[in-house]
N, C-alpha and C positions, 0 to 999 in steps of 0.2 A: 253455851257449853260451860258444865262447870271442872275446875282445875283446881288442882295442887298450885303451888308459888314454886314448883322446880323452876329454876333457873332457866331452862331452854323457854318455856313459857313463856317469856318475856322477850325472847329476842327480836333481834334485829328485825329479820326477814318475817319472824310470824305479825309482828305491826305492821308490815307496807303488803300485807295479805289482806288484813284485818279493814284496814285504807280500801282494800281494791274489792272486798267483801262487806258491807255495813250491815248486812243482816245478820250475818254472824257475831253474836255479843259473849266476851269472856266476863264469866264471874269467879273470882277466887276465891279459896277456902283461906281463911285465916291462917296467920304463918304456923305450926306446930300442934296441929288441931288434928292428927292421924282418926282423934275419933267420928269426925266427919267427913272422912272417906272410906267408903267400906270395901276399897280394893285393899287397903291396908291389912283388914282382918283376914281376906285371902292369902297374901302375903304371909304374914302370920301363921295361917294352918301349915301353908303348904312346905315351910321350913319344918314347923313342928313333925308333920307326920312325914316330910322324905326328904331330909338331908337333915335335921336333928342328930347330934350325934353316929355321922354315918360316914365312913370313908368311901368316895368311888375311886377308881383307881384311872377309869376314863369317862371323857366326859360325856359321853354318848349315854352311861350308863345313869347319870345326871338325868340326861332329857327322855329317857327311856320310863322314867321314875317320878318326871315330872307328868309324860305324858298320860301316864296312867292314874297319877292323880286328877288332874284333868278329867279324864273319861269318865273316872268315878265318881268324881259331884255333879258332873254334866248328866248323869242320869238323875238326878233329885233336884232340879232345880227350885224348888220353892221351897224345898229344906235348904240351901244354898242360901237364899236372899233372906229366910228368917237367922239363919245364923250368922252371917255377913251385918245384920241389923245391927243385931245385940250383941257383938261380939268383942265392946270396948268394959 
């Protein structure tokens, strides 16, 4: 499985998992390397195009906003992962 260096990452409990699991191997992405993860550039869109300069006033209206984003590139998936690619 490949990983960010977030800090839970590394903890405690996921090492005496990892002990009781050996076939599961972590590899990490170098410290500050965003462009090697292309959850990042999702990230990225998904402020840019729905909470970019936007007030909600509840937070419902957040995941309302999110969810919709969501559904929206769920339907192009392969325009997703070309854009997610090149998106650094």
């Amino acid at each position: 499985m490949v990983l960010d260096n977030y800090r839970i990452h590394h903890a405690e409990k996921l090492q005496s998992f990892l002990k009781k699991n050996p076939r599961l191997q972590l590899v990490f992405l170098p410290k500050y390397s965003p462009e090697l993860n292309p959850v990042e550039g999702l990230w990225k869109w998904l402020k840019r195009d729905v909470v970019n300069n936007v007030f909600f006033s509840k937070f419902y209206h957040i995941r309302t906003h999110v969810a919709a984003f969501m559904k929206r590139i769920n339907r192009h998936p392969l325009e997703v992962i070309d854009r997610l690619l090149t998106w650094v």
